[in-house]
ZATORVO-601184 format. One record per atom (N, C-alpha, C): residue in three letters; atom name; x, y, z. Coordinates in Angstrom, 2 decimals. Layout:
<roses>
+------+------+---------+---------+---------+
| resn | name |       u |       v |       w |
+------+------+---------+---------+---------+
|  ALA |   CA |       X |       Y |       Z |
...
+------+------+---------+---------+---------+
</roses>
This chain:
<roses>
+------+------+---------+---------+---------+
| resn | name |       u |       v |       w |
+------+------+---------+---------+---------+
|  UNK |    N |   73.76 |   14.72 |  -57.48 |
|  UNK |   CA |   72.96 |   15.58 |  -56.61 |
|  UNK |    C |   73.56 |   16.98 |  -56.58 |
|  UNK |    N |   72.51 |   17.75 |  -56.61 |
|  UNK |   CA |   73.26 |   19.54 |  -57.06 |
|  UNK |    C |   73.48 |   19.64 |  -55.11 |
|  UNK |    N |   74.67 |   20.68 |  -55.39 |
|  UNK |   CA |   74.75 |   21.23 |  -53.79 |
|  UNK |    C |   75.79 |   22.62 |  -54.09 |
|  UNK |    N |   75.00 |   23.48 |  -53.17 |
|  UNK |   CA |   75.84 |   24.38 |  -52.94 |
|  UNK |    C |   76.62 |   24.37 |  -51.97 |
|  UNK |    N |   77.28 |   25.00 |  -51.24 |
|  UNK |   CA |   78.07 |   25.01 |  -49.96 |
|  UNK |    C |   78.34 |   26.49 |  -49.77 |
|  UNK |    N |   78.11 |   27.59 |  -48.88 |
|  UNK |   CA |   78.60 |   28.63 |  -48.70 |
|  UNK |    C |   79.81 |   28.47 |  -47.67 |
|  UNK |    N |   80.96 |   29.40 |  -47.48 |
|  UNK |   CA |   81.54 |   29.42 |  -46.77 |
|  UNK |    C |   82.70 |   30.70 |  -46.53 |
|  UNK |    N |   83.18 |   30.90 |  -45.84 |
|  UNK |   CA |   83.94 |   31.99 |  -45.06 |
|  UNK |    C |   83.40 |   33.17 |  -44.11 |
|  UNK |    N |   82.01 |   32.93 |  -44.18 |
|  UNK |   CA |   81.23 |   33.59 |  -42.83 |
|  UNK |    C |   81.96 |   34.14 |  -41.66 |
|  UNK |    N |   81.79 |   34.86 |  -40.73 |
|  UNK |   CA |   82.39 |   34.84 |  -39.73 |
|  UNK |    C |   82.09 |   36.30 |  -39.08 |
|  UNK |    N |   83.21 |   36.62 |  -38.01 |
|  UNK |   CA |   82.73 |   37.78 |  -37.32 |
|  UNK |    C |   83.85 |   38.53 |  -37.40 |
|  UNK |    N |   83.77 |   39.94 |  -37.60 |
|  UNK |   CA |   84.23 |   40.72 |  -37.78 |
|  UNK |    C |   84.05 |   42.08 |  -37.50 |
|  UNK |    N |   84.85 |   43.02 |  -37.25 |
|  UNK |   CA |   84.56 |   44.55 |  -37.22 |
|  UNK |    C |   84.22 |   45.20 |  -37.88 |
|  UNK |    N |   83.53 |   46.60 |  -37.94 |
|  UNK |   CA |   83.25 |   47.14 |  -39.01 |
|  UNK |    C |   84.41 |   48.07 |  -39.18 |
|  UNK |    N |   84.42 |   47.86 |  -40.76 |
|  UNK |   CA |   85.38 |   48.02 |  -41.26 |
|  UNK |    C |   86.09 |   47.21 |  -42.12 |
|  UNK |    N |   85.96 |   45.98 |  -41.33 |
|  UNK |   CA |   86.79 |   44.82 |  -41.54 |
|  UNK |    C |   86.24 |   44.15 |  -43.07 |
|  UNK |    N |   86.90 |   43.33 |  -43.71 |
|  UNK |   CA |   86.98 |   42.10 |  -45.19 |
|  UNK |    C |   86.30 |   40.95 |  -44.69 |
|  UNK |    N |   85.70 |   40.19 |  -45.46 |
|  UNK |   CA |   85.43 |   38.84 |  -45.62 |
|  UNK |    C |   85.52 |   38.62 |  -47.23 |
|  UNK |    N |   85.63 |   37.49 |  -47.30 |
|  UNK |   CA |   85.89 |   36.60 |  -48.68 |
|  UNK |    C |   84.35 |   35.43 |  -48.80 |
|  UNK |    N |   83.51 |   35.25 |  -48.91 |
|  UNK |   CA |   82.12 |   34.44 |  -49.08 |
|  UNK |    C |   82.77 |   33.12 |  -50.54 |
|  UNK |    N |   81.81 |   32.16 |  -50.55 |
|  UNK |   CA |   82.48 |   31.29 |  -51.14 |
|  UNK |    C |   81.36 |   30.37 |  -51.48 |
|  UNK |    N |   81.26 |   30.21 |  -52.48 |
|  UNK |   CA |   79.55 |   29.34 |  -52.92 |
|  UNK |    C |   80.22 |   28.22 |  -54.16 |
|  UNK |    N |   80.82 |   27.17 |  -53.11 |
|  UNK |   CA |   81.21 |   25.74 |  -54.40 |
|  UNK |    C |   80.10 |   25.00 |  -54.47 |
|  UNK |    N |   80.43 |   24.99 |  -55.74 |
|  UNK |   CA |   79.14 |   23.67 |  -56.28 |
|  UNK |    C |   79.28 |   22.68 |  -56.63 |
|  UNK |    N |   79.02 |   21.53 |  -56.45 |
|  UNK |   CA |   79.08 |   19.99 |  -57.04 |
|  UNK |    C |   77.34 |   19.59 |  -57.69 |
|  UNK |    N |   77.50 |   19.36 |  -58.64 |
|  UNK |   CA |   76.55 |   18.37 |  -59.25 |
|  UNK |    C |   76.24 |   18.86 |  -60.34 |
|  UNK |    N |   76.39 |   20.68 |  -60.64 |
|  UNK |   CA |   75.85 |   21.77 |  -61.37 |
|  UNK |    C |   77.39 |   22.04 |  -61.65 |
|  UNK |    N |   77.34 |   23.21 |  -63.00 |
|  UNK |   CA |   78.47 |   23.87 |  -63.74 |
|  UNK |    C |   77.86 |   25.34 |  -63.29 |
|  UNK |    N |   78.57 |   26.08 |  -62.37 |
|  UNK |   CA |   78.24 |   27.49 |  -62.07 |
|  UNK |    C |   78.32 |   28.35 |  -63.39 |
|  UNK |    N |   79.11 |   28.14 |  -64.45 |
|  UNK |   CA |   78.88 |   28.99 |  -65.11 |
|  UNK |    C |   77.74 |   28.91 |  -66.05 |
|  UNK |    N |   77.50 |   28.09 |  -66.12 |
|  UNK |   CA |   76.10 |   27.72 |  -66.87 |
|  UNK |    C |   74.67 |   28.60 |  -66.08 |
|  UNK |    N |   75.25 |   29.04 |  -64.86 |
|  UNK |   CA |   73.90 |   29.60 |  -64.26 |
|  UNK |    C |   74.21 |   30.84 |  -63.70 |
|  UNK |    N |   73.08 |   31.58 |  -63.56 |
|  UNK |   CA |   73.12 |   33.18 |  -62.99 |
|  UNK |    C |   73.36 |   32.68 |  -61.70 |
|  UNK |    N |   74.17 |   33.09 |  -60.53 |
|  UNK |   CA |   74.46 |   32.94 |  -59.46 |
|  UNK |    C |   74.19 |   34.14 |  -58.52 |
|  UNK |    N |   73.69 |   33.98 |  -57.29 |
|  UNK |   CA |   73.27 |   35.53 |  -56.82 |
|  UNK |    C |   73.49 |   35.03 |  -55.67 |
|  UNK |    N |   73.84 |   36.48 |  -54.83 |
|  UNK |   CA |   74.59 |   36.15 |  -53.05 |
|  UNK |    C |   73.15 |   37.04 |  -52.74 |
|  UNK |    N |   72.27 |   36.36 |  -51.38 |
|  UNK |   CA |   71.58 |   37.08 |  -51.01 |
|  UNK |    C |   71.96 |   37.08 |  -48.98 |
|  UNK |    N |   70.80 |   37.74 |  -48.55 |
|  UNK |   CA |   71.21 |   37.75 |  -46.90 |
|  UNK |    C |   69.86 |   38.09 |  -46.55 |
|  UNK |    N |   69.79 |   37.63 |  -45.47 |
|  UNK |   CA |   68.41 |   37.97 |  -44.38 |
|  UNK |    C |   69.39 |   38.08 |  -42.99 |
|  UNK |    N |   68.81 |   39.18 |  -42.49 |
|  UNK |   CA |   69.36 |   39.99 |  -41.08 |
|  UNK |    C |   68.13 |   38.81 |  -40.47 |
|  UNK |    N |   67.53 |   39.03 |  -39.09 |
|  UNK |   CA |   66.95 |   38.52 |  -38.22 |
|  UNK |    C |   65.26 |   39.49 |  -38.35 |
|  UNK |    N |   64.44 |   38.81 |  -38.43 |
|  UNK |   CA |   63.07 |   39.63 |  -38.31 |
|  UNK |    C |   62.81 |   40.47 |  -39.98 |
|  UNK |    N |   63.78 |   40.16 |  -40.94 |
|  UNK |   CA |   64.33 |   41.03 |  -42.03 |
|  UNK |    C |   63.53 |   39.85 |  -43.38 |
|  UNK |    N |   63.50 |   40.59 |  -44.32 |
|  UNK |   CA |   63.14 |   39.61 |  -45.37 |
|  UNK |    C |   64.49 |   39.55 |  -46.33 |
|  UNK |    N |   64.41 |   38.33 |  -47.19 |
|  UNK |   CA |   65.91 |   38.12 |  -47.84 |
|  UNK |    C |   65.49 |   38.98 |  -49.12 |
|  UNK |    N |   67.08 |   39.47 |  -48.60 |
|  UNK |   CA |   67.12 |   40.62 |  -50.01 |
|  UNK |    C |   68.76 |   39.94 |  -51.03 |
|  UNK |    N |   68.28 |   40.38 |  -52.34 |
|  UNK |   CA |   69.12 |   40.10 |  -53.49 |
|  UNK |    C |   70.62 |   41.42 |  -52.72 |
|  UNK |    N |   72.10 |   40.79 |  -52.69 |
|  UNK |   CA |   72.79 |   41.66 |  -52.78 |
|  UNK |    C |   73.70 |   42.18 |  -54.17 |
|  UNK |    N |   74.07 |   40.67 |  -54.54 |
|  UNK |   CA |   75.18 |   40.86 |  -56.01 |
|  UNK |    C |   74.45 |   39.32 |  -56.61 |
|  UNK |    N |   74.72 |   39.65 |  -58.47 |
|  UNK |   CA |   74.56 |   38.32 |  -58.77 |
|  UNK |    C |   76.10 |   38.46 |  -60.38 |
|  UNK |    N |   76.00 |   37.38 |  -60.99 |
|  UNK |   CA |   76.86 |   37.41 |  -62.05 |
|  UNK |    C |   75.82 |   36.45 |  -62.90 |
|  UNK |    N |   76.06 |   36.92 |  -63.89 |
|  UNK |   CA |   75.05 |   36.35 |  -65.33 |
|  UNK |    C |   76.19 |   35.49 |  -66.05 |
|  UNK |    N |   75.29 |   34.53 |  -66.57 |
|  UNK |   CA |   76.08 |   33.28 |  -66.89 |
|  UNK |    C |   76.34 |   33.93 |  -68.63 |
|  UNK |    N |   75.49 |   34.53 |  -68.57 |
|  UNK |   CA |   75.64 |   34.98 |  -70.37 |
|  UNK |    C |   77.08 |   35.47 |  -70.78 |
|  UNK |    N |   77.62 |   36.31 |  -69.94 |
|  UNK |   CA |   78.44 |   37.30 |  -70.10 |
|  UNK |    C |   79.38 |   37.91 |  -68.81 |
|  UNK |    N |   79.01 |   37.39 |  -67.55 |
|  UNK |   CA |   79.80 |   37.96 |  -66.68 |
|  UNK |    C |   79.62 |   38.56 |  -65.91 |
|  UNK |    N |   78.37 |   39.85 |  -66.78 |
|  UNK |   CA |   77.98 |   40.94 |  -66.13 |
|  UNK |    C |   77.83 |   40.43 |  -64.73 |
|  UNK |    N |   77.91 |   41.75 |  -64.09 |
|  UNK |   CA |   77.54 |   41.54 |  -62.55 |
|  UNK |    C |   76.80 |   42.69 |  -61.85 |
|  UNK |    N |   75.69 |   42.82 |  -61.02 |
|  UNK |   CA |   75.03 |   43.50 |  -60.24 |
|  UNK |    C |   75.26 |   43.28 |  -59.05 |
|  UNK |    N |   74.78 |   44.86 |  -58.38 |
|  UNK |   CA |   74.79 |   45.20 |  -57.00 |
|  UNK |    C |   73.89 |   45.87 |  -56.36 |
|  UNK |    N |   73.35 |   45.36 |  -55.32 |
|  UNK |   CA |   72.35 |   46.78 |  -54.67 |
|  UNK |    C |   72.77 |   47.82 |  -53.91 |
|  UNK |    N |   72.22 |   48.44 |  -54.26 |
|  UNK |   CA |   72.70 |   50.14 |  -53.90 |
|  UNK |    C |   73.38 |   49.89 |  -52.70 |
|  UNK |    N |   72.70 |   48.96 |  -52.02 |
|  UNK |   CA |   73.43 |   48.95 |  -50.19 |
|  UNK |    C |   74.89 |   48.36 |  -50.66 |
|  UNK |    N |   75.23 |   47.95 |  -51.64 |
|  UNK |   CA |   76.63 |   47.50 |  -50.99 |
|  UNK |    C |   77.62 |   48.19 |  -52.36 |
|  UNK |    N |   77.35 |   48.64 |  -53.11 |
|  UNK |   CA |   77.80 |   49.26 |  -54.25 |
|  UNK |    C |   78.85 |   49.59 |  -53.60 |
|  UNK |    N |   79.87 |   49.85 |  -54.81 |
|  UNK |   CA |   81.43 |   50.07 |  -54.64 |
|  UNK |    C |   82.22 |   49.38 |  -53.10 |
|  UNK |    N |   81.45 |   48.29 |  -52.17 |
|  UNK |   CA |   81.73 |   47.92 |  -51.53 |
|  UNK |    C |   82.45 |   46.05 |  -51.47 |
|  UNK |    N |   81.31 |   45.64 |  -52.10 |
|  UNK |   CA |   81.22 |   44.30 |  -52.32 |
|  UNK |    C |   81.74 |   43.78 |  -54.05 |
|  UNK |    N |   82.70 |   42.73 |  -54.09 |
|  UNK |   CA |   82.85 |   42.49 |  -55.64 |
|  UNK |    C |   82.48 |   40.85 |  -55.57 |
|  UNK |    N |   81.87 |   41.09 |  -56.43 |
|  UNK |   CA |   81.20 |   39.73 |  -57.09 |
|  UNK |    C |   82.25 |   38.32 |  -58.05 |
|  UNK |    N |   82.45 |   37.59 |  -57.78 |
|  UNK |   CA |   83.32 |   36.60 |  -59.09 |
|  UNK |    C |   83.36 |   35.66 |  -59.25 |
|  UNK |    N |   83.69 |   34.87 |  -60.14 |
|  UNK |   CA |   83.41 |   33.17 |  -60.32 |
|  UNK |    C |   84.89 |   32.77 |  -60.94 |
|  UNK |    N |   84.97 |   32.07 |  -60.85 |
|  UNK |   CA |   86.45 |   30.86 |  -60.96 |
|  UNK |    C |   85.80 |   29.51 |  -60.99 |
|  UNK |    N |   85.74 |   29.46 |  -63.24 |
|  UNK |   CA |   85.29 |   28.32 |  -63.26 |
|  UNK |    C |   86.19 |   26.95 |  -62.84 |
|  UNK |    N |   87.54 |   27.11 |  -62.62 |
|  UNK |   CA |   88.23 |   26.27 |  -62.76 |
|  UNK |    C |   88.11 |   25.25 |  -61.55 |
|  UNK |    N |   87.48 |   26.08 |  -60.45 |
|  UNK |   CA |   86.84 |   25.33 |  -59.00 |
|  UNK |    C |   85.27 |   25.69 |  -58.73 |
|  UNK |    N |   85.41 |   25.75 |  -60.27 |
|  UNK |   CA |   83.46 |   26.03 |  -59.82 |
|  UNK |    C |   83.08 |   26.47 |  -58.72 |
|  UNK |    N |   83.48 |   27.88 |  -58.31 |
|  UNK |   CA |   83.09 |   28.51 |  -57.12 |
|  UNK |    C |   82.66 |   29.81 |  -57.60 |
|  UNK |    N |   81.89 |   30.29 |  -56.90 |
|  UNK |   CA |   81.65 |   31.74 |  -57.01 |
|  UNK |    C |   81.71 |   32.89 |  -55.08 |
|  UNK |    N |   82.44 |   34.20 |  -55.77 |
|  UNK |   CA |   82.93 |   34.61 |  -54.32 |
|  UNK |    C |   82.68 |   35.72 |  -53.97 |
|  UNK |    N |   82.09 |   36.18 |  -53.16 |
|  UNK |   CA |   82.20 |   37.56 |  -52.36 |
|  UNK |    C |   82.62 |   38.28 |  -51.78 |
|  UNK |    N |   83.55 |   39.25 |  -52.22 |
|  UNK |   CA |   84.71 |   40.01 |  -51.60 |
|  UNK |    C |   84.06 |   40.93 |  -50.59 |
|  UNK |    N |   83.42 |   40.73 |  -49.79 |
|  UNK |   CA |   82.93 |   41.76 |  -48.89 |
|  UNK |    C |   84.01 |   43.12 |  -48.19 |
|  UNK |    N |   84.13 |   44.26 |  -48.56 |
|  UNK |   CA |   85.14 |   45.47 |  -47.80 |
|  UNK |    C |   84.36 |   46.22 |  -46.91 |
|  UNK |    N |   84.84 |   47.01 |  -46.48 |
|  UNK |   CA |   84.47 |   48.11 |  -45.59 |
|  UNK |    C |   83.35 |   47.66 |  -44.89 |
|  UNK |    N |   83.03 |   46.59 |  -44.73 |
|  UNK |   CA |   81.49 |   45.62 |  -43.79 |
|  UNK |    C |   81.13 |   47.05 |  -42.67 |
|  UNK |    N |   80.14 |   46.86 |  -42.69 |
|  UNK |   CA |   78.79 |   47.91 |  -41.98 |
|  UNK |    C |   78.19 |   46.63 |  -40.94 |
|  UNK |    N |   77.79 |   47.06 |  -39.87 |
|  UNK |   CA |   76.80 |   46.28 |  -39.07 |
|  UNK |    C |   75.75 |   46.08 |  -40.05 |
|  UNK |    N |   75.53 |   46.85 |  -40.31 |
|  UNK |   CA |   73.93 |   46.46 |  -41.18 |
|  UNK |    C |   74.28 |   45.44 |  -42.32 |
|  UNK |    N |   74.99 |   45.06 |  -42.14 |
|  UNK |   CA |   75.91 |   43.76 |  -43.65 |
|  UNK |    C |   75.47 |   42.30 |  -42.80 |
|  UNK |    N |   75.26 |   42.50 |  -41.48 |
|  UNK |   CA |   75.27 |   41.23 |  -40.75 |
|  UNK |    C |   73.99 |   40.57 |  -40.97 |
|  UNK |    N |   74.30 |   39.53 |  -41.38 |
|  UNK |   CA |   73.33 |   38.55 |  -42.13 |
|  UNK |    C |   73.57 |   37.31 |  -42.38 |
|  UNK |    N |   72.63 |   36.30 |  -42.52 |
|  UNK |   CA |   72.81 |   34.88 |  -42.87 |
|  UNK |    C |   72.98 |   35.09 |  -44.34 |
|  UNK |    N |   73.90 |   34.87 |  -44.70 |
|  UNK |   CA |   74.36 |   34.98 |  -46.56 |
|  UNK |    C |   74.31 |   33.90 |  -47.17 |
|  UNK |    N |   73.47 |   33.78 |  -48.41 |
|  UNK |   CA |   72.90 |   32.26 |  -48.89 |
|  UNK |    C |   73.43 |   33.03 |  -50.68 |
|  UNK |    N |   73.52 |   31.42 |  -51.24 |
|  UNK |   CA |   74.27 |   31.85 |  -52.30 |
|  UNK |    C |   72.96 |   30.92 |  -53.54 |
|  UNK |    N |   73.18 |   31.48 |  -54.39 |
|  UNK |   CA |   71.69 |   30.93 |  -55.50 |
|  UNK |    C |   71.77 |   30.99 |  -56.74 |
|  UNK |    N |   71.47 |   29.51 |  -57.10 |
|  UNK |   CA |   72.42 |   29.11 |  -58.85 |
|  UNK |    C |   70.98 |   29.15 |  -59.65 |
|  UNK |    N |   71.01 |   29.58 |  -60.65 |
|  UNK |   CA |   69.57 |   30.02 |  -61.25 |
|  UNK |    C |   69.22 |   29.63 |  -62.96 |
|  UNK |    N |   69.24 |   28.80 |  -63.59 |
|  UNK |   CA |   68.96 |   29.04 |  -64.87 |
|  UNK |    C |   67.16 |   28.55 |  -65.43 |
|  UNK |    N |   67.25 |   28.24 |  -66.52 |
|  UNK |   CA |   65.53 |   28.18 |  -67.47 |
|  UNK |    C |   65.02 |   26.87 |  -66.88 |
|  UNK |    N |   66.07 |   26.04 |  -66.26 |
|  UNK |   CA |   65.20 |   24.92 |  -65.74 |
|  UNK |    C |   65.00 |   24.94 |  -64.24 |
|  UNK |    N |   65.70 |   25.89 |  -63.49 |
|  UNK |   CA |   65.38 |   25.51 |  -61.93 |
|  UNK |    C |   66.15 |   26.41 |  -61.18 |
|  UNK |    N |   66.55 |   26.14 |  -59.81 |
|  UNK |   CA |   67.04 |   27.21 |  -58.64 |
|  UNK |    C |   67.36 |   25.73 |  -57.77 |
|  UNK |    N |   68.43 |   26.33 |  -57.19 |
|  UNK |   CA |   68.74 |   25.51 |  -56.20 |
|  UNK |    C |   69.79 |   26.59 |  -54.79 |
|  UNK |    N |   69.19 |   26.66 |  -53.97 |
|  UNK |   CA |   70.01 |   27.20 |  -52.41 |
|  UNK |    C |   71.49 |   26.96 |  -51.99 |
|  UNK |    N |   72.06 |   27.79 |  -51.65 |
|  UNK |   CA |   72.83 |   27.21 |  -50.33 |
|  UNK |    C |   72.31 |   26.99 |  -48.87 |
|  UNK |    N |   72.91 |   26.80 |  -48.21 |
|  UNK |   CA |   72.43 |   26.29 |  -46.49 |
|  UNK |    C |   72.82 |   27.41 |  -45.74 |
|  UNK |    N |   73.57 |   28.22 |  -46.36 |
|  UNK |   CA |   74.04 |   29.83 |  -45.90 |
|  UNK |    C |   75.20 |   29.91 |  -45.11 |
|  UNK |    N |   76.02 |   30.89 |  -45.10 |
|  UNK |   CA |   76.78 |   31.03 |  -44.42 |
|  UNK |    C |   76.62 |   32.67 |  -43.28 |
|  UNK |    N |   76.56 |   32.23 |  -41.78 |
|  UNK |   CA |   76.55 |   33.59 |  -40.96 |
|  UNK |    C |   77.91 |   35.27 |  -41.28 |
|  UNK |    N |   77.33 |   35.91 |  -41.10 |
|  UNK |   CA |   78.16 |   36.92 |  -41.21 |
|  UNK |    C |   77.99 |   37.84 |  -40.14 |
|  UNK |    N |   78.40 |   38.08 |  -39.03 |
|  UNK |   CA |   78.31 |   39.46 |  -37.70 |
|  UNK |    C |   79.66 |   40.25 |  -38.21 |
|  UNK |    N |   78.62 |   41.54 |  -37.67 |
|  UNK |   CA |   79.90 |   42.59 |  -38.16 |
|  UNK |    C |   79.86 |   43.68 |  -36.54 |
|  UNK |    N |   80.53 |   43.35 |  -35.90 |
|  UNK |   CA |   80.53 |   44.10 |  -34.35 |
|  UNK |    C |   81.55 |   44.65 |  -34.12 |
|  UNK |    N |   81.73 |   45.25 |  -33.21 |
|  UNK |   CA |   83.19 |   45.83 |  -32.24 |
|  UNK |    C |   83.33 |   44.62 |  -31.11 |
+------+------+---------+---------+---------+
</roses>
């Protein structure tokens, strides 16, 4: 059975780091494009970073550029989100998404608040 798991969510200041964390059991992450997305509240889910299974490459949206680093470590089949300098506007339910030619499968998400 494929499963994702997100994890290291949490609350924080702005300003402040988080580390995001998308292990997989059932699936080989590197075999698939993996993408971190987020929905704020009342918000539609937007794509933030993904990594391509081809090669590594990795994307970002403008909102988090030079902020957020993207990475995978096949050796625990995880893929991770270095979140820096977090903005309130970063606060979001963060869901993580394994993607190749045969299918898609979710995480269950992990919360992220970014407050004083």
């Amino acid at each position: 059975q494929v499963q994702l798991v997100e994890s290291g969510g949490g609350l924080v200041q702005p300003g402040g780091s988080l580390r995001l964390s998308c292990a997989a059991s059932g699936l080989i992450l590197e075999n698939y494009c993996v993408g971190w997305f987020r929905q704020a509240p009342g918000k539609e889910r937007e794509g933030v970073s993904c990594i391509s299974s081809r090669d590594g490459s990795t994307y970002y949206a403008d909102s988090v550029k030079g902020r957020f680093v993207i990475s995978r470590d096949a050796a625990k089949n995880t893929v991770y989100l270095q979140m820096n300098s977090l903005k309130p506007e970063d606060a979001a339910v963060y869901y993580c998404k394994a993607e190749n030619a045969l299918g898609s499968s979710w995480g269950q998400g992990t919360q992220v608040t970014v407050s004083s």
